[in-house]
N, C-alpha and C positions, 0 to 999 in steps of 0.2 A: 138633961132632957126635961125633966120638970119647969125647969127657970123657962123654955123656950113655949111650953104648953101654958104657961099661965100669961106670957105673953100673946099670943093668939087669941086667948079668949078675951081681952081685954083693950087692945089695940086691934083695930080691922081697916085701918085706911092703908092703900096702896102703896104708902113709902114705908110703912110698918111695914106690909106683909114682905116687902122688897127687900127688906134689910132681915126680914127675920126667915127669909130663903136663903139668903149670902150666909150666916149666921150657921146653917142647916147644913151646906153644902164644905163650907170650914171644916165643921164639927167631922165629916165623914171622911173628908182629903184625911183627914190628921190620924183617922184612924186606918185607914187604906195603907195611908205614905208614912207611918209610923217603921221608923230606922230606929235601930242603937246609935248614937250619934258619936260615940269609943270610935267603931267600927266605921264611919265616915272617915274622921280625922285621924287614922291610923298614917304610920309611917308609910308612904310611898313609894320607897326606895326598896323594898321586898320586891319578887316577883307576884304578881296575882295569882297566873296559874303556872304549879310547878312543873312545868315542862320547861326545863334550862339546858338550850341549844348555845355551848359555850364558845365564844373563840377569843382569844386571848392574843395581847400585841408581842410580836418579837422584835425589837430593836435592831435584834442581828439581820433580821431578813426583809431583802429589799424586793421589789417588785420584780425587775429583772430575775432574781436568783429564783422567788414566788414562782416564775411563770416555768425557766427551768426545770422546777421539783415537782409541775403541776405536766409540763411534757412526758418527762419521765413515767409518769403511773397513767397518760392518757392513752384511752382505747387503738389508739391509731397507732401508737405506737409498736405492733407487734407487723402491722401493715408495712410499717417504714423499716423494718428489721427485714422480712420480706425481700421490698426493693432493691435495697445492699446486696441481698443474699444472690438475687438472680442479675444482677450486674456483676458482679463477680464471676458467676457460673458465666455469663458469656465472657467476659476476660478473658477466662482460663478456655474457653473454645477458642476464641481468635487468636491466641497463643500457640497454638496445638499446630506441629507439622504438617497432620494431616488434616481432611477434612469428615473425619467421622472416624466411626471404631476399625480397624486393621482384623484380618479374620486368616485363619491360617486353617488349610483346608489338604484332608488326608485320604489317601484313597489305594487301596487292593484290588488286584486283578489277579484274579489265577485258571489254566487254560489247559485243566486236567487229561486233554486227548493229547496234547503238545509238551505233558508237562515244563509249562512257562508259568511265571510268575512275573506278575510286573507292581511297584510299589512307589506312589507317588506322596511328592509333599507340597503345599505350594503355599505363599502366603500373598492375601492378597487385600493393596493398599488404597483409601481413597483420596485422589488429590486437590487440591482445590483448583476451582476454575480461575480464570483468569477476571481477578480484579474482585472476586469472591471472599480472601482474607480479607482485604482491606476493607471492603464492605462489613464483613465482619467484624470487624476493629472499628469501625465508627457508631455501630451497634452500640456495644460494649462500652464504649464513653458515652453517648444520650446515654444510656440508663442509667450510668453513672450519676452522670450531669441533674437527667429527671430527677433518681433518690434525693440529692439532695436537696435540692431544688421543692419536693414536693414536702419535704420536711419543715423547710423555711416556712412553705405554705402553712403546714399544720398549725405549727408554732406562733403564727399570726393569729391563727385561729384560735388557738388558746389564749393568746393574749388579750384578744376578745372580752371570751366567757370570763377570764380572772376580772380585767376590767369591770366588765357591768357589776359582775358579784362584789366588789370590791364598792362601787359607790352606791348600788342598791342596798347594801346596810350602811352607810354612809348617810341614805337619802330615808332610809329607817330609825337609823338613830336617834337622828334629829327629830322627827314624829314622836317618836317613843318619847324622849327628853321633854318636848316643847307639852304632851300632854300631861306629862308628869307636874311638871311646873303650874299649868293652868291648876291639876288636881289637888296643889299646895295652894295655890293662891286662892279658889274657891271654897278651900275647907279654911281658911282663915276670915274669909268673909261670912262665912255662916258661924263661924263663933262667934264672928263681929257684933250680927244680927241677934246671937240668941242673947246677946248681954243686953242687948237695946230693949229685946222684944221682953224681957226678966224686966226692965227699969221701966216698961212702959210708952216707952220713945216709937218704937215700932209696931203695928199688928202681926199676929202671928202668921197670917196669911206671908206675909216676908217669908217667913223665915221656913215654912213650908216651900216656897218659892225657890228659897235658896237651897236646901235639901233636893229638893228637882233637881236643879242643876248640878250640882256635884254628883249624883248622882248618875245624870247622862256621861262627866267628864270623869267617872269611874270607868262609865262604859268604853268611851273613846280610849281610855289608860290602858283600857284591859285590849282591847281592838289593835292597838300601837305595837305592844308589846308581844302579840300574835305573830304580829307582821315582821317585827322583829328580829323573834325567832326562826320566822319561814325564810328572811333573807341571810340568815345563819347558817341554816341548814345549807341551802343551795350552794354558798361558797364553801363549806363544808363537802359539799359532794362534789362540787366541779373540782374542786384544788387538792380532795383528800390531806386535807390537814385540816385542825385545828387551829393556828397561827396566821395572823395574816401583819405585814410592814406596818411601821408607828406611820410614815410616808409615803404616798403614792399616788401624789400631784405629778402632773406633767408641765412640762414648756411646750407649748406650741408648734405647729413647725406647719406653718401656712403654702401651702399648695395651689397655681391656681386652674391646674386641672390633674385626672388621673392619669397619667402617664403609663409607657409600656413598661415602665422599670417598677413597676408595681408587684411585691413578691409573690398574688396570687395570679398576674397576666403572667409572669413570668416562669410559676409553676405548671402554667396548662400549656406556654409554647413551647416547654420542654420535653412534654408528652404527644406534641403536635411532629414535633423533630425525631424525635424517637420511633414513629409509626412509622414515619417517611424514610428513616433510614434501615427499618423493618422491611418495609418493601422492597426497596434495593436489594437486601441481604436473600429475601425472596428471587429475586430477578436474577440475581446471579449464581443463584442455583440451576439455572437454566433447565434443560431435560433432565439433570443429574448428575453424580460424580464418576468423573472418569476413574477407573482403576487400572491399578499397573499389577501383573497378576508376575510372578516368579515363584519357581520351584525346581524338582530334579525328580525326573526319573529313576527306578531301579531296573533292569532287567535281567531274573538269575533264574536258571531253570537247567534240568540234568537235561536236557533235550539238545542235540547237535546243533538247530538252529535258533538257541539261544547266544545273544552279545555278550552275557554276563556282564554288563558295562552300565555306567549310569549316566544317566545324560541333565543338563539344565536347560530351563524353557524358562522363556519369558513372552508376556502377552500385555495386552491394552484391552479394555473395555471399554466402549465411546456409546454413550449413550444418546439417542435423541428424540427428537416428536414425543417429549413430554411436556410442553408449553400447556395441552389441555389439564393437564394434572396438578399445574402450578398455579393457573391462572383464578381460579374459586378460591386459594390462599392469598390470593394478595385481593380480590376483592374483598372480601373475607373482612381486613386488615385495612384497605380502602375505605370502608363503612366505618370503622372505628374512627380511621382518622378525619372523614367529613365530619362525624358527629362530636369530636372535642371541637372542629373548627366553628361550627354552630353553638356549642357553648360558648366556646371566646368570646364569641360578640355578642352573644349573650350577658354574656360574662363583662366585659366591659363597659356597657350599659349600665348594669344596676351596680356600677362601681360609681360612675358617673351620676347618675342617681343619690348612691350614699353619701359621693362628695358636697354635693348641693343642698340636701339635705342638714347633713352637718355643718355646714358655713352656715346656712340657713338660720339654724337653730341657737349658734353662737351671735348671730347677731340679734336675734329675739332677747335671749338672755340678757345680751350685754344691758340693753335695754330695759330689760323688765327689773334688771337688779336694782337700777337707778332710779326706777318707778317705787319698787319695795321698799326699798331704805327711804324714800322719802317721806312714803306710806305711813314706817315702821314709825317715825320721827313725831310726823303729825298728830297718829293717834296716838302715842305714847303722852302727848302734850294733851290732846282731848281728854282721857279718862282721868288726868290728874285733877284736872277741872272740875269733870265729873264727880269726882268721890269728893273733893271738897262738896259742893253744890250736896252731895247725897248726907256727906254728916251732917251740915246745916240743915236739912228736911228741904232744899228748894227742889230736890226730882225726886221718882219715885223709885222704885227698886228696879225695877225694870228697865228703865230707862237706862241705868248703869249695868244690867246685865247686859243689853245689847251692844253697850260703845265698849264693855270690856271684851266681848265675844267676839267683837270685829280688831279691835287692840291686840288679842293675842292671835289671829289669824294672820295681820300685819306682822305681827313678829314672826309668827313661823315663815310666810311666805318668802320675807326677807332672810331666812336663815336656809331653806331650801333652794332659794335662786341661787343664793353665793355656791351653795355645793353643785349643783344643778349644770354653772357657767364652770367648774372646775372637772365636772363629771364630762360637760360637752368638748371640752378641749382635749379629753381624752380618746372620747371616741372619732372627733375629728382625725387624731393621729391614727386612728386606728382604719376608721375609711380612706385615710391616703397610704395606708400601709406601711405605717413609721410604727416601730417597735418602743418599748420603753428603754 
C-alpha cells in the first residue's frame, strides 16, 4: 500500500491514475478470492458432499429379471392378488349346482284342545335360471382374462419407471464425469498459470482469473454429483434394490402406429368385456331365483282324529315383477362400463400421441448426434490451436477460457446425445408397448 501511495502523489496524468486503479482493484480481488490452492487441486474423485446414494452393477441381473424383482415389491401388486382372488371366487359360484345358499327350514305345531301335534322339516333350494350359469361362467373367465391381463398392464408400467431411472442415472453420470474431468483439466491449467505468473511470463490478474474458474467448475462438480445422487435414490426407491444390470440397451422395434394389441388397450378392453358380461349375469337373474321347496310332515297326537302318519311335500317358488329392483344394478354397472369406454379412446389417443412423440424425438437425436460428434471434433481441433497460440503469448487468457468452456460442452453434449439416442429407443419400445 505504501508503493501505490507514493505513486499517486507523484504520477497524476490519467493513464497513471488508470493503471494505478487496475493496480488497486488486483490488489483487493486477491485478497477477497484468496483460496488454499492444496484445496483447489485436491483429488476429485472423493465425493464433495458425503451424502453416498450407492448402487452397485450386478452382472447377474438383467433388465428383464430387474423389472421382474421390481413387480414383485410394487404397490399394485397386492391389487393384482386381489383380482385372482375374486375371479376365483366367481369360478367356484358358476361351478356351484345351485344358484345361491340351500336353507333347510323347521317347524312345530301343537293343538292342545285336540291334543295334535304336527312336526315339519323342509329344505329349500335355489335353481339357476335359464342360461344364468352360463352367464355365470363367462363372468368368471373376463375376470380371469382381466387379472391377467391387467397385470401385463402393470408390468409395462413398471417397465416404464425402471427404464427412465435406469437412463436418468445413465444421463447423470455422464454430467457427474464430464464435470469431473473439466475440474481436473482446470486445476491443471491454474498450476500451469501459477509457474508462469512465479517466472514472470504472466500477470497475476491470470491466475486470479484462473482460480475463478475452477472455482465455479467446483461448483458445477459439486451440483453433478447432487444430481447424481438424487438419480440414485429414485432408482433406488422405484426398483427397491440397490443393484442395477452391467446392460440395459435395447433393439428397437419400429412401429408404424399404435395398435389394439397394445398391452395397456388390451388391459382396459378386458375390463370393458368384463362389465358387459356383468350385466348379462345381472340380466339373467331376472325377478329372482326359483326355488324348489321339499320336506315331510309329522302328524302324532293321543287324539282319535290324529293320522299318526307322515307325509312329503314338495313346492316351487316362481318369482316375478322384479325387473324394478334389478334394473338400478345394471345401470349401476352400465356407468362403469361407458366410463372405461371414454377412457379407451382416451386412452388411445395419448398412446398415439406418445408414439409420435417418440419417433419424433429419435429422429431429432439421430440428428443432433451427427451434429455433436462433429461439434466435438472441430472444437477439440480449435482449443489445441488455442493453447498453442496461448503458450506462445499470441491470445490472452480469456480467450482460451472461452474456446475451452465451449470444447468441453461439445464434448459433453456429444456424450449425452449418444445416451440420450439410446435412452430414446427405449422409451420408444416402451410407447408401443414392447417389453424388454
Amino acid at each position: 500500500m505504501f508503493f501505490l501511495s507514493v505513486i499517486r502523489k507523484r504520477l497524476a496524468y490519467p493513464v497513471f491514475k488508470g493503471i494505478i486503479f487496475l493496480l488497486t482493484i488486483v490488489q483487493l480481488i486477491s485478497q477477497v478470492a484468496y483460496c488454499d490452492d492444496k484445496a483447489l487441486l485436491e483429488d476429485h474423485s472423493k465425493p464433495v458432499v458425503y451424502h453416498v446414494d450407492s448402487v452397485v452393477i450386478d452382472k447377474a441381473l438383467t433388465l428383464p429379471k430387474l423389472i421382474d424383482l421390481t413387480m414383485e415389491k410394487y404397490p399394485d401388486a397386492s391389487w393384482l392378488s386381489a383380482l385372482e382372488e375374486e375371479a376365483n371366487a366367481l369360478a367356484v359360484r358358476s361351478d356351484s349346482w345351485t344358484a345361491g345358499a340351500s336353507q333347510a327350514i323347521f317347524g312345530y305345531q301343537t293343538i292342545s284342545t285336540f291334543r295334535l301335534n304336527y312336526g315339519t322339516a323342509n329344505i329349500q333350494v335355489p335353481l339357476w335360471n335359464l342360461g344364468q350359469r352360463d352367464a355365470q361362467h363367462e363372468l368368471a373367465n373376463h375376470a380371469e382374462t382381466s387379472a391377467e391381463l391387467q397385470a401385463v398392464n402393470v408390468k409395462l408400467r413398471v417397465a416404464g419407471l425402471v427404464r427412465g431411472a435406469l437412463w436418468g442415472m445413465s444421463l447423470a453420470k455422464i454430467r457427474y464425469e464430464q464435470t469431473q474431468i473439466e475440474l481436473d483439466v482446470y486445476g491443471k491449467l491454474l498450476a500451469n498459470i501459477k509457474r508462469r505468473v512465479e517466472s514472470g511470463d504472466l500477470p497475476r490478474t491470470d491466475e486470479l482469473l484462473a482460480q475463478t474458474e475452477l472455482l465455479q467448475k467446483r461448483s458445477a462438480f459439486t451440483l453433478a454429483e447432487a444430481e447424481l445422487m438424487h438419480a440414485r435414490k429414485r432408482y433406488s426407491s422405484i426398483t427397491q434394490t440397490t443393484k442395477m444390470p452391467s446392460s440395459f440397451e435395447e433393439k428397437l422395434v419400429p412401429l408404424k402406429e399404435v395398435g389394439q394389441n397394445h398391452p395397456t388397450l388390451i388391459a382396459i378392453n378386458s375390463q370393458i368385456d368384463r362389465k358387459q358380461a356383468e350385466i348379462k349375469a345381472v340380466q339373467a337373474i331376472g325377478s329372482g331365483q326359483t326355488n324348489v321347496i321339499a320336506g315331510i310332515l309329522s302328524d302324532e297326537g293321543t287324539d282319535y282324529r290324529s293320522n299318526k302318519a307322515e307325509f312329503f311335500n314338495v313346492g316351487v317358488s316362481i318369482p316375478f315383477g322384479g325387473s324394478a329392483h334389478t334394473q338400478p344394478h345394471i345401470a349401476a354397472i352400465n356407468v362403469e362400463l361407458n366410463k372405461l369406454i371414454s377412457e379407451r379412446e382416451q386412452l388411445h389417443r395419448d398412446l398415439e400421441q406418445a408414439h409420435h412423440e417418440a419417433e419424433h424425438n429419435l429422429e431429432v437425436n439421430r440428428v443432433e448426434l451427427d451434429n455433436a460428434n462433429e461439434q466435438k471434433k472441430v472444437s477439440e481441433e480449435l482449443l489445441k490451436m488455442t493453447q498453442l497460440a496461448f503458450s506462445v503469448g499470441e491470445i490472452g487468457l480469456m480467450e482460451l477460457l472461452r474456446i475451452q468452456s465451449r470444447t468441453q460442452q461439445a464434448i459433453l453434449n456429444a456424450k449425452e446425445r449418444a445416451v440420450m439416442l439410446q435412452r430414446d429407443e427405449a422409451l420408444y419400445n416402451q410407447a408401443v408397448g414392447v417389453m424388454p
